[in-house]
Backbone as XML, in Angstrom:
<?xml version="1.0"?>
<chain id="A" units="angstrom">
  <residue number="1" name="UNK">
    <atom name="N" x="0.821" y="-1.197" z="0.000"/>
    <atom name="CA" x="0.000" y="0.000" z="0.000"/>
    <atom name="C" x="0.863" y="1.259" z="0.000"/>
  </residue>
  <residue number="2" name="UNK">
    <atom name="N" x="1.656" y="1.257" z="0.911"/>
    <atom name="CA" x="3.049" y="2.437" z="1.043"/>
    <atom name="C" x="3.481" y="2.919" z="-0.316"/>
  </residue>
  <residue number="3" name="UNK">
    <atom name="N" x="4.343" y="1.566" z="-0.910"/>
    <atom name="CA" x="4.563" y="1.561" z="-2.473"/>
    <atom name="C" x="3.735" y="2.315" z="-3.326"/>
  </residue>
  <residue number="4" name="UNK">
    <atom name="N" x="2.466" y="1.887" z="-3.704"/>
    <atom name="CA" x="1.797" y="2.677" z="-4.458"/>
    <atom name="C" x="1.469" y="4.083" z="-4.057"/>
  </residue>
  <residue number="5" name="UNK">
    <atom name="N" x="1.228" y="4.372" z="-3.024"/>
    <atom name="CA" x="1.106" y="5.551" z="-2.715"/>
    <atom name="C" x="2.332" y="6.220" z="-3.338"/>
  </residue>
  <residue number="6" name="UNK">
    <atom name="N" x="3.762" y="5.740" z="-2.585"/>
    <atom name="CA" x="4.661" y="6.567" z="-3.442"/>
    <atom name="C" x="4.768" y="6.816" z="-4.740"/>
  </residue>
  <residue number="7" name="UNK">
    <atom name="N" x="4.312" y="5.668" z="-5.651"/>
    <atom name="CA" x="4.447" y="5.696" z="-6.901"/>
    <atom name="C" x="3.566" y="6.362" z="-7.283"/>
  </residue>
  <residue number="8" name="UNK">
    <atom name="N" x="2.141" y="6.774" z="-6.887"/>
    <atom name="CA" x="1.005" y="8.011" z="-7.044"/>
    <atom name="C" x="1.539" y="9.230" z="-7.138"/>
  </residue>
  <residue number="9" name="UNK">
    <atom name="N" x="1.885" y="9.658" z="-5.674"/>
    <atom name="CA" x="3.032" y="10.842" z="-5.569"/>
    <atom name="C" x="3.500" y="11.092" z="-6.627"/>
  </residue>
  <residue number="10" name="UNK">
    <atom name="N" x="5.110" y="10.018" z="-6.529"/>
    <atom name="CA" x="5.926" y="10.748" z="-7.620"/>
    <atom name="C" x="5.555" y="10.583" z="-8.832"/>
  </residue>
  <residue number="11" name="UNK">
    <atom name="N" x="4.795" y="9.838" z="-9.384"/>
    <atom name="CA" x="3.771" y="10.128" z="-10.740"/>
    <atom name="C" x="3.301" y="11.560" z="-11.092"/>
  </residue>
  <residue number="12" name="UNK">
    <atom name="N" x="2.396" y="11.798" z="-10.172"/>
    <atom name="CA" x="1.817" y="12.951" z="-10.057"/>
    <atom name="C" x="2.650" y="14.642" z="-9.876"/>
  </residue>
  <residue number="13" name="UNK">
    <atom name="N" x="3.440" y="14.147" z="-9.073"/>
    <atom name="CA" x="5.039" y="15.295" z="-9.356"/>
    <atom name="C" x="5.787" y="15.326" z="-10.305"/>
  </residue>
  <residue number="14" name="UNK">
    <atom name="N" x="6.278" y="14.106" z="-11.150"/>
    <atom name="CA" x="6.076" y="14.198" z="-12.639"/>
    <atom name="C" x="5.815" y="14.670" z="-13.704"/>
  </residue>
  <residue number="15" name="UNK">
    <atom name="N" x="4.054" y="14.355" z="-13.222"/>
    <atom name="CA" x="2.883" y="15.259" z="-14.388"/>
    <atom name="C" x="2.994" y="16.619" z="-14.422"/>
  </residue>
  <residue number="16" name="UNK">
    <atom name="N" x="3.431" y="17.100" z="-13.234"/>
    <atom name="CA" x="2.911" y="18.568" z="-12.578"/>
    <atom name="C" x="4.101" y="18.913" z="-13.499"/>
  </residue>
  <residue number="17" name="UNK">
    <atom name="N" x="5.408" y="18.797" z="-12.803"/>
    <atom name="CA" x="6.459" y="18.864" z="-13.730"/>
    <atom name="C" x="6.758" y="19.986" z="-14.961"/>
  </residue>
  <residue number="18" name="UNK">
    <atom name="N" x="5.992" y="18.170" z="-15.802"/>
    <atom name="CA" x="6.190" y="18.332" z="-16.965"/>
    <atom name="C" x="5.144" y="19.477" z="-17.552"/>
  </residue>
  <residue number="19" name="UNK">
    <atom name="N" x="4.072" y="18.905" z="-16.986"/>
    <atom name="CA" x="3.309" y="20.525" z="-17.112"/>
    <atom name="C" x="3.648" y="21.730" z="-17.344"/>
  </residue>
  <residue number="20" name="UNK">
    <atom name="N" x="4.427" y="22.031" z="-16.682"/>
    <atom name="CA" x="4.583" y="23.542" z="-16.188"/>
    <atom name="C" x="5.645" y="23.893" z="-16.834"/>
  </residue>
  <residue number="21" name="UNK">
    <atom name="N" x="6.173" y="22.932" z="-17.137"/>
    <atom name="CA" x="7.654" y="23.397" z="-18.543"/>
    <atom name="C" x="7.110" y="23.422" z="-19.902"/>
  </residue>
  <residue number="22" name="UNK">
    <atom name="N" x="5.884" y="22.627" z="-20.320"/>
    <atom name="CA" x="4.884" y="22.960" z="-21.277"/>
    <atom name="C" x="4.436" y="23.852" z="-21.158"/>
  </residue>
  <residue number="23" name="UNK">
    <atom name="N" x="3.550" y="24.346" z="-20.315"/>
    <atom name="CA" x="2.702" y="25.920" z="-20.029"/>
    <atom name="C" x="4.145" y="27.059" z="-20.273"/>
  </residue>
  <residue number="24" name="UNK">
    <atom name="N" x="5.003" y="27.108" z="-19.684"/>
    <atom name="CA" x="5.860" y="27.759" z="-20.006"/>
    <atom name="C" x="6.354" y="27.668" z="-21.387"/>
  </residue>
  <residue number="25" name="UNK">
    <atom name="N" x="6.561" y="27.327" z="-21.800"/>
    <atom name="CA" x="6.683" y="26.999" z="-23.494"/>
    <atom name="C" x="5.817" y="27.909" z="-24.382"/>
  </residue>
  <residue number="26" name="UNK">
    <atom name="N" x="4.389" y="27.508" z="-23.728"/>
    <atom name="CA" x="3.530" y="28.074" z="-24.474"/>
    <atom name="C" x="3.146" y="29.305" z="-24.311"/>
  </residue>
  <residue number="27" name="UNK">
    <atom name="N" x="3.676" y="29.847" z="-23.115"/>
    <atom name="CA" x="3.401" y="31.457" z="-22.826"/>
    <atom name="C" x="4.127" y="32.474" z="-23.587"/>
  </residue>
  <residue number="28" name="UNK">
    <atom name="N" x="5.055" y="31.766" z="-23.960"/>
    <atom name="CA" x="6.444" y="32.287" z="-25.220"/>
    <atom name="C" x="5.834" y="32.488" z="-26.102"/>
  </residue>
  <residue number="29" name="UNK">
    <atom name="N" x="5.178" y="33.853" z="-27.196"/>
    <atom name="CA" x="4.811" y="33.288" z="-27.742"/>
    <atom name="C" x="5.560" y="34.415" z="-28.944"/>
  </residue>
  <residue number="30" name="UNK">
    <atom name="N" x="5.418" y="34.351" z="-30.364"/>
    <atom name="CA" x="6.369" y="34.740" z="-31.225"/>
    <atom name="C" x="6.359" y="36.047" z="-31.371"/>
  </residue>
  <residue number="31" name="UNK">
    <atom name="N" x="5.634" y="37.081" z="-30.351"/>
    <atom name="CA" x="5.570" y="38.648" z="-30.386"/>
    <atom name="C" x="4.460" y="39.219" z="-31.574"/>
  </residue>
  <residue number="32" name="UNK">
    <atom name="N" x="3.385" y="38.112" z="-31.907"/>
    <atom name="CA" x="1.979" y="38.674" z="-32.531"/>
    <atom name="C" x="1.364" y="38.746" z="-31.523"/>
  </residue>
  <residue number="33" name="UNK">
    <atom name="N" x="0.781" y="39.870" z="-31.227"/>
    <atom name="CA" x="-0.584" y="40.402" z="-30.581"/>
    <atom name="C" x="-1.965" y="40.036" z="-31.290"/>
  </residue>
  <residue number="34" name="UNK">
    <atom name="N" x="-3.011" y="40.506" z="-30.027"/>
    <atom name="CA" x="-4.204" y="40.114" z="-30.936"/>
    <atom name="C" x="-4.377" y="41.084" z="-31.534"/>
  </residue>
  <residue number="35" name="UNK">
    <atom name="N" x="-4.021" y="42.431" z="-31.681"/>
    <atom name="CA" x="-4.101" y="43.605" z="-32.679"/>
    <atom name="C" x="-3.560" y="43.322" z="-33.898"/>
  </residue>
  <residue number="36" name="UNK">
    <atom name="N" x="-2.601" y="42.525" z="-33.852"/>
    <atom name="CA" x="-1.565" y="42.378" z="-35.292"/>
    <atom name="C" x="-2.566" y="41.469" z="-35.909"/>
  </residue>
  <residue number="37" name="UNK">
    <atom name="N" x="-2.960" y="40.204" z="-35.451"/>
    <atom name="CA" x="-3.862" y="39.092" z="-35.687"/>
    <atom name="C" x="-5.058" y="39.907" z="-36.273"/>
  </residue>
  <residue number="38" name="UNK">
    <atom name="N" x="-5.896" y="40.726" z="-35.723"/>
    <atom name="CA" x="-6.919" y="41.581" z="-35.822"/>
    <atom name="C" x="-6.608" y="42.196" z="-37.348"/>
  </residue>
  <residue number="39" name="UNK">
    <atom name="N" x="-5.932" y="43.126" z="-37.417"/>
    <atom name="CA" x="-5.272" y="43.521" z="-38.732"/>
    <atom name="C" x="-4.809" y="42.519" z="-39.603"/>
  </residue>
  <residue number="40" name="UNK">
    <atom name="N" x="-4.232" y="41.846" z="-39.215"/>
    <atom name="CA" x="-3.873" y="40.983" z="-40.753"/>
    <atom name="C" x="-5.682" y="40.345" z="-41.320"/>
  </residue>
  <residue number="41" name="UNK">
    <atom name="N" x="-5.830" y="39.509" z="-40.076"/>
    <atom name="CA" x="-7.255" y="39.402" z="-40.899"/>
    <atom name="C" x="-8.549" y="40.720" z="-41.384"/>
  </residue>
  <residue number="42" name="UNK">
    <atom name="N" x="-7.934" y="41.836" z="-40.945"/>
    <atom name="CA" x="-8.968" y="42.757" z="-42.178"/>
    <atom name="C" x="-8.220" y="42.785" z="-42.838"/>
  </residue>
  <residue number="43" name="UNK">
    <atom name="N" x="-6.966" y="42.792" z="-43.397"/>
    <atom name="CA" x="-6.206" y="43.097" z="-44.100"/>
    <atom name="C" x="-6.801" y="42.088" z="-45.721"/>
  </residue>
  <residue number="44" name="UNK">
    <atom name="N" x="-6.521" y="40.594" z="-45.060"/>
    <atom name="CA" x="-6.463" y="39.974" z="-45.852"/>
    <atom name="C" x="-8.164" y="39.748" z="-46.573"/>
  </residue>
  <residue number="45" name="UNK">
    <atom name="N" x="-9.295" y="40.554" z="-45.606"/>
    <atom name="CA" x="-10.505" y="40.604" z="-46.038"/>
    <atom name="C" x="-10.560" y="41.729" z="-47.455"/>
  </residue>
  <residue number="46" name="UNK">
    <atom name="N" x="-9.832" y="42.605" z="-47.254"/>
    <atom name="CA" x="-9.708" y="43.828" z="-48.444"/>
    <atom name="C" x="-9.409" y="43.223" z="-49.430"/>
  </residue>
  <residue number="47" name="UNK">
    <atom name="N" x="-7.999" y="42.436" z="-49.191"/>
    <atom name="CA" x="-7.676" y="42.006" z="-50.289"/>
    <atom name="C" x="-8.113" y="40.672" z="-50.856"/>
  </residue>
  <residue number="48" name="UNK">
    <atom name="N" x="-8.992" y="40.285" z="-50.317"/>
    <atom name="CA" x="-9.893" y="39.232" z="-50.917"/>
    <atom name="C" x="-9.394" y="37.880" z="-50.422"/>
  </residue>
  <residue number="49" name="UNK">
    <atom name="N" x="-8.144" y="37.659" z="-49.687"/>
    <atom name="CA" x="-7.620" y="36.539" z="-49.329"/>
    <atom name="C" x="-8.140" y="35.914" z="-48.378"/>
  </residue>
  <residue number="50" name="UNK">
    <atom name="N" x="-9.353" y="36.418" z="-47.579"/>
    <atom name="CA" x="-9.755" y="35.622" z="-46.814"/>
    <atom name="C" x="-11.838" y="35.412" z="-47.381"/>
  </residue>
  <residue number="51" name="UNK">
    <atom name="N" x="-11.958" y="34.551" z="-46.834"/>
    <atom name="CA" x="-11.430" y="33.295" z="-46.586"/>
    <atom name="C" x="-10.938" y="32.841" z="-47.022"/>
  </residue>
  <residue number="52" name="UNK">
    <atom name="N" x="-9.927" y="31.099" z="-46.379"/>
    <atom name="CA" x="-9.214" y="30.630" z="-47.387"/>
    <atom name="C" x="-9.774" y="29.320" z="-48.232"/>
  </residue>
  <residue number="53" name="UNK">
    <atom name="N" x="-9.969" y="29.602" z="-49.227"/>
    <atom name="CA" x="-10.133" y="28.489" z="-50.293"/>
    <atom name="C" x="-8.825" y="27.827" z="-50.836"/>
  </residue>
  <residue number="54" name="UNK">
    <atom name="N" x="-9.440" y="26.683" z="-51.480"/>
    <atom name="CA" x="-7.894" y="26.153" z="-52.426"/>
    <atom name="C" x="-7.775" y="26.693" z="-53.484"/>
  </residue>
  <residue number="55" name="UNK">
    <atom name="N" x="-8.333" y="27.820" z="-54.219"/>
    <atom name="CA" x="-7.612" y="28.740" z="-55.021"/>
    <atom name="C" x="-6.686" y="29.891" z="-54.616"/>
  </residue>
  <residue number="56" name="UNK">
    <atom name="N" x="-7.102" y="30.712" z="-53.361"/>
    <atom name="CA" x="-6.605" y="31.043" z="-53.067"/>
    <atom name="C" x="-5.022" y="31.286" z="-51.811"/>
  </residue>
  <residue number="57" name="UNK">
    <atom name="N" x="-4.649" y="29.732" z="-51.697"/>
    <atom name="CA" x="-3.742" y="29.506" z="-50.791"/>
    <atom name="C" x="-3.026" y="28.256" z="-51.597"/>
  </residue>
  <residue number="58" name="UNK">
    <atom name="N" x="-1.867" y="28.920" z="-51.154"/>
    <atom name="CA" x="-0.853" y="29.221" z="-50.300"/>
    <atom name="C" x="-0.726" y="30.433" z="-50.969"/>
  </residue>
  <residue number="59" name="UNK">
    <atom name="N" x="-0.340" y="31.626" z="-50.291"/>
    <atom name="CA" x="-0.227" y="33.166" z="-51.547"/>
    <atom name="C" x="1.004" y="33.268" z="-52.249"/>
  </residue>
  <residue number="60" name="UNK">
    <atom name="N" x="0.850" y="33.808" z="-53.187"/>
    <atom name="CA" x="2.067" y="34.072" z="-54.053"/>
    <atom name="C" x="3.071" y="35.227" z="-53.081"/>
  </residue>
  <residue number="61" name="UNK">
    <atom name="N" x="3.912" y="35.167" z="-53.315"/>
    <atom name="CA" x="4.826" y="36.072" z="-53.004"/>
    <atom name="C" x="4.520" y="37.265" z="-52.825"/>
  </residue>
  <residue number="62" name="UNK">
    <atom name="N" x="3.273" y="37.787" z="-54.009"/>
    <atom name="CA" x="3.034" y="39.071" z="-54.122"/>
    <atom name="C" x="2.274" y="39.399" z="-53.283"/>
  </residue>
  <residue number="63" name="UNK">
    <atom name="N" x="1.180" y="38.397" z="-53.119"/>
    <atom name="CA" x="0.257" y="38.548" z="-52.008"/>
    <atom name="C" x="0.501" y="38.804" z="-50.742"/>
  </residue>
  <residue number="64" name="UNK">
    <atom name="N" x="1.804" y="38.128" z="-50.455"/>
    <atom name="CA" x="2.042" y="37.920" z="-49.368"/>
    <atom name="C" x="2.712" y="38.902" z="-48.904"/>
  </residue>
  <residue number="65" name="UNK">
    <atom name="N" x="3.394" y="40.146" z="-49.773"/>
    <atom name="CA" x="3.682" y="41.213" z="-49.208"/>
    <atom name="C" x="2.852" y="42.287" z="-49.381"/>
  </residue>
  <residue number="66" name="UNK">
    <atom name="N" x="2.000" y="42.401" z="-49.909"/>
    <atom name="CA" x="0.447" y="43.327" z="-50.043"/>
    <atom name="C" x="0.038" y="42.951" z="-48.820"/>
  </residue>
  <residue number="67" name="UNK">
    <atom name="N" x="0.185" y="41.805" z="-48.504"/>
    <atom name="CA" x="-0.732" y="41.908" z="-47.137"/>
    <atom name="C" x="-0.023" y="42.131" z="-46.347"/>
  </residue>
  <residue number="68" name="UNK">
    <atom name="N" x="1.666" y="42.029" z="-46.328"/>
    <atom name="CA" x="2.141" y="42.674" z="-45.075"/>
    <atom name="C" x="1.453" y="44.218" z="-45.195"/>
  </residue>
  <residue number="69" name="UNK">
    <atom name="N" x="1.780" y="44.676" z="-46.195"/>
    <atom name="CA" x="2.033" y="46.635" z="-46.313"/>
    <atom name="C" x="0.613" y="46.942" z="-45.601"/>
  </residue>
  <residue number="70" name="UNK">
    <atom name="N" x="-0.379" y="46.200" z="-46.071"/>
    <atom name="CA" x="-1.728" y="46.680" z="-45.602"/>
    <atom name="C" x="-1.930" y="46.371" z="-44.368"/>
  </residue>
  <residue number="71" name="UNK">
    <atom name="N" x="-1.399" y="44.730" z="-43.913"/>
    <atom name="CA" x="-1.628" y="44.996" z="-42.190"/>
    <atom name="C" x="-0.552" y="45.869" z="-41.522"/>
  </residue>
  <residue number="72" name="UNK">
    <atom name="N" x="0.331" y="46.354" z="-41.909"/>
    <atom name="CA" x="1.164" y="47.627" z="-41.227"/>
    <atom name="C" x="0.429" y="48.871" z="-41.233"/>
  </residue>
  <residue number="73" name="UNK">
    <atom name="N" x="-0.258" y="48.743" z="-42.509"/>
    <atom name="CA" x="-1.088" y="50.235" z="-42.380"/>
    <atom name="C" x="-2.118" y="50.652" z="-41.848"/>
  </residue>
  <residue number="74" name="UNK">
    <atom name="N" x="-2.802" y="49.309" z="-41.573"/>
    <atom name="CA" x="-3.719" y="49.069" z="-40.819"/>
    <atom name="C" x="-3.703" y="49.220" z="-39.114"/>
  </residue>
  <residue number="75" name="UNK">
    <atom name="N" x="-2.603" y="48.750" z="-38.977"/>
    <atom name="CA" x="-1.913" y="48.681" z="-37.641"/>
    <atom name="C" x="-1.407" y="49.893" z="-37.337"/>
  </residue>
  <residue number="76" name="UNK">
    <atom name="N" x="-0.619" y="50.737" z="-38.146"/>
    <atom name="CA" x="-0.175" y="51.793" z="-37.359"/>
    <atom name="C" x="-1.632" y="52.837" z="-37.752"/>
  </residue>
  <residue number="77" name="UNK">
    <atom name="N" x="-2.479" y="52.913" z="-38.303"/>
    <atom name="CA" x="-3.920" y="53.690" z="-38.140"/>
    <atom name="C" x="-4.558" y="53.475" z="-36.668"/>
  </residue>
  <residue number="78" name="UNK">
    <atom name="N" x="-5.032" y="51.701" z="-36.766"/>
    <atom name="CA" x="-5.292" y="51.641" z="-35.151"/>
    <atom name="C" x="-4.707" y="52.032" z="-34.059"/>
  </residue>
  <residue number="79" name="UNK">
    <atom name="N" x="-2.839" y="52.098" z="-34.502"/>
    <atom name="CA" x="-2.489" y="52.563" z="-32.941"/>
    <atom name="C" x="-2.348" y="54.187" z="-32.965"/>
  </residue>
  <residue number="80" name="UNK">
    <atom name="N" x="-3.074" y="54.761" z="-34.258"/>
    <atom name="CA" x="-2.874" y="56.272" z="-34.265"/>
    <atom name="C" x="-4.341" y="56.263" z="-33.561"/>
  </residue>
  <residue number="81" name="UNK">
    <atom name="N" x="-4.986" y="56.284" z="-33.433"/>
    <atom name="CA" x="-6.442" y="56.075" z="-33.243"/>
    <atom name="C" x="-7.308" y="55.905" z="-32.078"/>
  </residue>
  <residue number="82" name="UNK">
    <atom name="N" x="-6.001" y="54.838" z="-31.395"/>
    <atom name="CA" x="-6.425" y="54.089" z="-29.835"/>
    <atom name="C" x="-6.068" y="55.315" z="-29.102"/>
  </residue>
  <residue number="83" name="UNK">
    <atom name="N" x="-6.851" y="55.707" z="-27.865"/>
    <atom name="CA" x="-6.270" y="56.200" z="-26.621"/>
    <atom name="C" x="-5.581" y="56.325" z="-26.210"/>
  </residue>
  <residue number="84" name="UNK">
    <atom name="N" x="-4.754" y="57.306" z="-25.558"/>
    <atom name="CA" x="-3.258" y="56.701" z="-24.682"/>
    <atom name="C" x="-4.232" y="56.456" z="-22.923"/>
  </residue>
  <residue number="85" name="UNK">
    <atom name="N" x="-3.247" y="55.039" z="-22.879"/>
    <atom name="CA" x="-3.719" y="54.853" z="-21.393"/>
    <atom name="C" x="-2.636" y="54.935" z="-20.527"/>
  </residue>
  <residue number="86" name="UNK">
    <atom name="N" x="-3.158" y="55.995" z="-19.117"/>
    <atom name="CA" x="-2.495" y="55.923" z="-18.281"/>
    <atom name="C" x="-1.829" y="54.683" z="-17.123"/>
  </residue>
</chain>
């Protein structure tokens, strides 16, 4: 009975563990905001790329920098736009 208990335990200290070096992992995340996210998808609504169909994906090259320029422009409008918060 002792036994298993320990082996519950350190199972379970384990899990926790490994957990938490996952959750940490995932809190990292590649420096997109939901504003940038927000903008690219109007972005890519202007330019007709969304939704995605199989004609329109994977984008050409060209596309794919039209839609940067427009979600930048998009993006720095919204942050001309937003409030300053104290």
């Amino acid at each position: 009975m002792k036994k298993n208990l320990l082996t519950a335990v350190a199972l379970v200290g384990l899990t926790m563990a490994a957990g938490s070096v996952f959750a940490e992992d995932q809190a990292q995340t590649s420096g997109v905001t939901r504003a940038h996210v927000r903008a690219e998808l109007q972005a890519a609504r202007e330019l007709g790329l969304s939704p995605v169909t199989e004609f329109n994906f994977p984008y050409t090259y060209e596309q794919s920098v039209q839609l940067q320029n427009l979600t930048a422009k998009i993006e720095a409008r919204n942050q001309a736009a937003a409030p300053v918060a104290n």
